[in-house]
LOTI-673325 format. One record per atom (N, C-alpha, C): residue number from 1; x, y, z. Coordinates in steps of 0.001 Angstrom, whole numbers. Atoms other than C-alpha are relative to their C-alpha. Layout:
N
<NUM <X Y Z>>
...
This chain:
114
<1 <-715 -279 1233>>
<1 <61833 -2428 166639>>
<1 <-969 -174 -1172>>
<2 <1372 -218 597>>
<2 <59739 -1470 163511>>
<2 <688 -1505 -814>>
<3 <-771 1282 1339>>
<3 <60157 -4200 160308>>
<3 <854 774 -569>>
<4 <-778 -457 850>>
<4 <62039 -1347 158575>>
<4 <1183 -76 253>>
<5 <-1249 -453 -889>>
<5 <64710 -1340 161157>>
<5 <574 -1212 -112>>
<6 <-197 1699 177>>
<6 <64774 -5142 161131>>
<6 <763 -109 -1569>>
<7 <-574 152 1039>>
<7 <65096 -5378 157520>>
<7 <1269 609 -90>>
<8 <-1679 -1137 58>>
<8 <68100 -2464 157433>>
<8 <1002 -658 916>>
<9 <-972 646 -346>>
<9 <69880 -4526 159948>>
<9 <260 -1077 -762>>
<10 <-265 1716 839>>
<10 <69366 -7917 158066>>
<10 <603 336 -1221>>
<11 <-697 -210 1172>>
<11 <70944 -6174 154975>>
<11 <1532 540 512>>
<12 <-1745 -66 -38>>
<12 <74340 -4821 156416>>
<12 <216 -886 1072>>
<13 <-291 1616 -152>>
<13 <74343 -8313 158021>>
<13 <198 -668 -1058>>
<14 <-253 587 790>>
<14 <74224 -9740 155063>>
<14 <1288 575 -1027>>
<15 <-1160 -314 926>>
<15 <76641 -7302 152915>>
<15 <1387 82 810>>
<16 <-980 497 -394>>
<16 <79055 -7727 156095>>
<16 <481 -1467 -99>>
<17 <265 1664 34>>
<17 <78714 -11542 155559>>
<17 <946 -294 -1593>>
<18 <-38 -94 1779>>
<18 <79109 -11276 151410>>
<18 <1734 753 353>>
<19 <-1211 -719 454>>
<19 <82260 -9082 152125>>
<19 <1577 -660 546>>
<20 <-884 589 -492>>
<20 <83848 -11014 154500>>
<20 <954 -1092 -945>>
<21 <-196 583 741>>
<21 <86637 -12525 152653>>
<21 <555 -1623 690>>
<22 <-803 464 -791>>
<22 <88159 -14667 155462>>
<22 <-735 -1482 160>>
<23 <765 1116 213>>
<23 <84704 -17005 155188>>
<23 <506 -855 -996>>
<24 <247 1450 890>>
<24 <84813 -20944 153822>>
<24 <-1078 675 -1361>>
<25 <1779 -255 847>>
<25 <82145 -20396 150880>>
<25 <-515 -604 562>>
<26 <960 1040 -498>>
<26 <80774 -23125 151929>>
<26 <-1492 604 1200>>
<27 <892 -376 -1088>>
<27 <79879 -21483 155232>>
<27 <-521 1778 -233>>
<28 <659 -1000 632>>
<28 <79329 -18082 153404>>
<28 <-1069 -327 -37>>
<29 <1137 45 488>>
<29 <76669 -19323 151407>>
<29 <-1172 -591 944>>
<30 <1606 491 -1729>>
<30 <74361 -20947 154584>>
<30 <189 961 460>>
<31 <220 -1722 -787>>
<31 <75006 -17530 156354>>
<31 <-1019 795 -654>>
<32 <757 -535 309>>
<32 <73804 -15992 153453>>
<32 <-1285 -139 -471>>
<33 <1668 368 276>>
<33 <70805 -18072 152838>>
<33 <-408 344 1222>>
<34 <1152 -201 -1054>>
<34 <69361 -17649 156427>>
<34 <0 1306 356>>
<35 <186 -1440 -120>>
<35 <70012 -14073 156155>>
<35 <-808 635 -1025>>
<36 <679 138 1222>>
<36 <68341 -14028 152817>>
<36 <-1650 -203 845>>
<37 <1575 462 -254>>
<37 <65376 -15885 154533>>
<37 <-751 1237 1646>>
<38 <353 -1104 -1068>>
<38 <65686 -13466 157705>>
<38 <-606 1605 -550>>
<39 <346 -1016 1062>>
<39 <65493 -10593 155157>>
<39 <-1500 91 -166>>
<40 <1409 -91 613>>
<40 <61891 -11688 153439>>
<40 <-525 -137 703>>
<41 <1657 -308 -898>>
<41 <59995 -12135 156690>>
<41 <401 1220 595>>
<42 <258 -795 -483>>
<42 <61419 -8942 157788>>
<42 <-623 1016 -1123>>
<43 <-54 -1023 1083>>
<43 <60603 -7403 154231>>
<43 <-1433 -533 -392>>
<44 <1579 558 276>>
<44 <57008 -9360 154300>>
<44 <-1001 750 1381>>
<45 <1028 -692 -1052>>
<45 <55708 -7418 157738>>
<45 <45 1200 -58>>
<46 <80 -1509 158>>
<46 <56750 -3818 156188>>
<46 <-1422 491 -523>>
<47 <1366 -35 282>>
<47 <53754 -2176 155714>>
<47 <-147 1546 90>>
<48 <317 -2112 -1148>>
<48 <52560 2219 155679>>
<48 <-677 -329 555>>
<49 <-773 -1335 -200>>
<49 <52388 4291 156671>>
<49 <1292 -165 402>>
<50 <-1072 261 -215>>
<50 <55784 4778 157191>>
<50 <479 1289 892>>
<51 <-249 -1429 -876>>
<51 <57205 7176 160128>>
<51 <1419 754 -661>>
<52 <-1816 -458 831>>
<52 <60430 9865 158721>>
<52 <1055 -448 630>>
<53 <-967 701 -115>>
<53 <62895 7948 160210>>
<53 <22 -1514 -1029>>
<54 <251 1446 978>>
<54 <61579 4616 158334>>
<54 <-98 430 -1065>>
<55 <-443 -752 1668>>
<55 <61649 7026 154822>>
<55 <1438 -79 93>>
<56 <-2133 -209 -264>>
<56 <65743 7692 155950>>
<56 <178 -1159 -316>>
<57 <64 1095 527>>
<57 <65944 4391 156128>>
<57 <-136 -711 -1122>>
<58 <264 528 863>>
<58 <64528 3428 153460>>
<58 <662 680 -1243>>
<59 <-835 -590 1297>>
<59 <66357 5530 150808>>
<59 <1686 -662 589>>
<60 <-1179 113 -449>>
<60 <69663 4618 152781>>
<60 <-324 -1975 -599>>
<61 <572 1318 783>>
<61 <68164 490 151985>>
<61 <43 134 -1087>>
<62 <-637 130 1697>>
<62 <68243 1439 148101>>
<62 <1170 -239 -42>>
<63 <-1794 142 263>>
<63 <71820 2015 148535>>
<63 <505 -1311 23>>
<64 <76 1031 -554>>
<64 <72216 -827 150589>>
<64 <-182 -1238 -960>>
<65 <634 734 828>>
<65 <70118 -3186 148434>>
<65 <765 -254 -1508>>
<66 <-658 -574 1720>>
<66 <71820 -1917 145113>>
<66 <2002 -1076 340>>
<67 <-1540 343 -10>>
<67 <75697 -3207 146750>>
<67 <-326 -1416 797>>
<68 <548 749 -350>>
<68 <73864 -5974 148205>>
<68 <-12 -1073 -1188>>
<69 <114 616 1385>>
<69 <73002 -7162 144549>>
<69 <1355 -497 -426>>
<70 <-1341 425 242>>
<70 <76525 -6692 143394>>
<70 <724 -954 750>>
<71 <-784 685 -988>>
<71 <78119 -8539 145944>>
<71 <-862 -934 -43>>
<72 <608 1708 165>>
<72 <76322 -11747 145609>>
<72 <158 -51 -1727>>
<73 <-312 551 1350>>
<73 <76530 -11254 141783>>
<73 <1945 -298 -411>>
<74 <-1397 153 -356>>
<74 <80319 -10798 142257>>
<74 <221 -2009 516>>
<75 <-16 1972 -804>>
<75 <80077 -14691 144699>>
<75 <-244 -599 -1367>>
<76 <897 871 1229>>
<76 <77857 -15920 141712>>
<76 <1038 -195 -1083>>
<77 <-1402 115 1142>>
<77 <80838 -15294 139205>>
<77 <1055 -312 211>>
<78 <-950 456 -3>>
<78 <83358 -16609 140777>>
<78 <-453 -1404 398>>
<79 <417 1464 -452>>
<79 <81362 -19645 141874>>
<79 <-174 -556 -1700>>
<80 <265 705 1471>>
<80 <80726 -20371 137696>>
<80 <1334 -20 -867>>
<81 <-1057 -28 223>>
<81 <84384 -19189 137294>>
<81 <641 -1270 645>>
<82 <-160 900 -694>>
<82 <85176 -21962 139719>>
<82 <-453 -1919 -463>>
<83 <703 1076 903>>
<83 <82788 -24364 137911>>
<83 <951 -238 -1571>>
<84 <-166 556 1330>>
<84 <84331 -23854 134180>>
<84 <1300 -608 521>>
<85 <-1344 -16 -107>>
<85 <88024 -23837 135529>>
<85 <-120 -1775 484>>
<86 <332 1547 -200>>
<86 <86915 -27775 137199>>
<86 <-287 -791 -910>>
<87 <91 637 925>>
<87 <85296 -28646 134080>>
<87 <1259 -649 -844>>
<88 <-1523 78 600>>
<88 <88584 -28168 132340>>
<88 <1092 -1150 454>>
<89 <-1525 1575 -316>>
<89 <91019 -29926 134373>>
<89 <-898 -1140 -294>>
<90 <667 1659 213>>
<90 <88499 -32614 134432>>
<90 <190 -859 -1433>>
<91 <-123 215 1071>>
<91 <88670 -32517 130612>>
<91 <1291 -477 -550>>
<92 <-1546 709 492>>
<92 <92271 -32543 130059>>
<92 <684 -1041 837>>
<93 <-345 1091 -742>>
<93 <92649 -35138 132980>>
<93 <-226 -1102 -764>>
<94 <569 1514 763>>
<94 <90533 -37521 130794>>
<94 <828 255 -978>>
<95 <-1178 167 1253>>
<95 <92879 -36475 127737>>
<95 <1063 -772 113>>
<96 <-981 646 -1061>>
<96 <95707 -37962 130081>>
<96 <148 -1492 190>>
<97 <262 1199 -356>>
<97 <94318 -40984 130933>>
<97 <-162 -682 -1028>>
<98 <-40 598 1433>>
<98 <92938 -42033 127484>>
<98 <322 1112 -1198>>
<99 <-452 -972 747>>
<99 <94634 -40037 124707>>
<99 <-1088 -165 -1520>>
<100 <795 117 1335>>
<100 <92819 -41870 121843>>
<100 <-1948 -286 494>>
<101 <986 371 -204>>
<101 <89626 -41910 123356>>
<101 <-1113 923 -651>>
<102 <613 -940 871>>
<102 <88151 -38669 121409>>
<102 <299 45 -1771>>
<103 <-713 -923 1088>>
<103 <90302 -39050 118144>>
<103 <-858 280 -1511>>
<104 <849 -245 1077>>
<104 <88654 -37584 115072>>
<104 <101 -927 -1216>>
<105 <248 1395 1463>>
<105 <87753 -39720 111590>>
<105 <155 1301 -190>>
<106 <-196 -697 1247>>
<106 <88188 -36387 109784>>
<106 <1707 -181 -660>>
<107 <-1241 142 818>>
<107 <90998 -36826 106856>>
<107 <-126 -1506 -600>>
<108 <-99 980 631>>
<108 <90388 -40761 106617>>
<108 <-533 20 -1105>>
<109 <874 348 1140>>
<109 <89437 -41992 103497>>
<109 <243 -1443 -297>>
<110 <-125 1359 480>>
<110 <89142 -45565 102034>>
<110 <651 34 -1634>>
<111 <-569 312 934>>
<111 <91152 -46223 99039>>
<111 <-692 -968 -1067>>
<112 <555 1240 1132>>
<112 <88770 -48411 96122>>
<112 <969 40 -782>>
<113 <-162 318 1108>>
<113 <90644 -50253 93800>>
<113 <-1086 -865 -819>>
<114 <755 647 510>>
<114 <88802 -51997 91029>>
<114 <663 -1211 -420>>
């Protein structure tokens, strides 16, 4: 099997992986790191000349590559969507617990008499 063929499998491995919705993240994201890392040594022994089946390939890999991108930037945004939405409760949890623990000094003033 050439590297081109290698790589082209290790990518609709990986965008079947990314699409699957049925995955933990958890165990998503280790799938898709060692498919990630399976990827760059098959995408580190490509080399030309290249035979016309490994050109096919390789324009069919743009495609590939291109929904590849999306689909992990897609994960990536719901993993920071996931992040603010935690921040939050966390925030109004602590509002909860101590109410006066933020409260503002704007409006006081001190009163001098002489």
């Amino acid at each position: 099997m050439s590297s081109v063929q290698g790589f082209y499998e290790a990518t609709l491995e990986l965008i079947s992986t990314l699409e699957d919705t049925k995955l933990d993240r958890d165990t998503k994201i280790s799938k898709v790191e060692t498919q990630l890392e399976q990827r760059q040594q098959a995408m580190a022994g490509m080399a030309p000349p290249y035979s016309e089946a490994e050109m096919e390939l390789g324009a069919k890999l743009i495609k590939f590559n291109e929904k590849a991108t999306q689909l992990m930037q897609r994960e990536k945004l719901f993993i920071q969507k996931d992040i603010k939405d935690l921040s939050i409760k966390k925030e109004s949890s602590n509002k909860y617990i101590n109410p006066y623990q933020s409260m503002a000094t704007d409006g006081m003033f001190y009163d001098k008499r002489n």
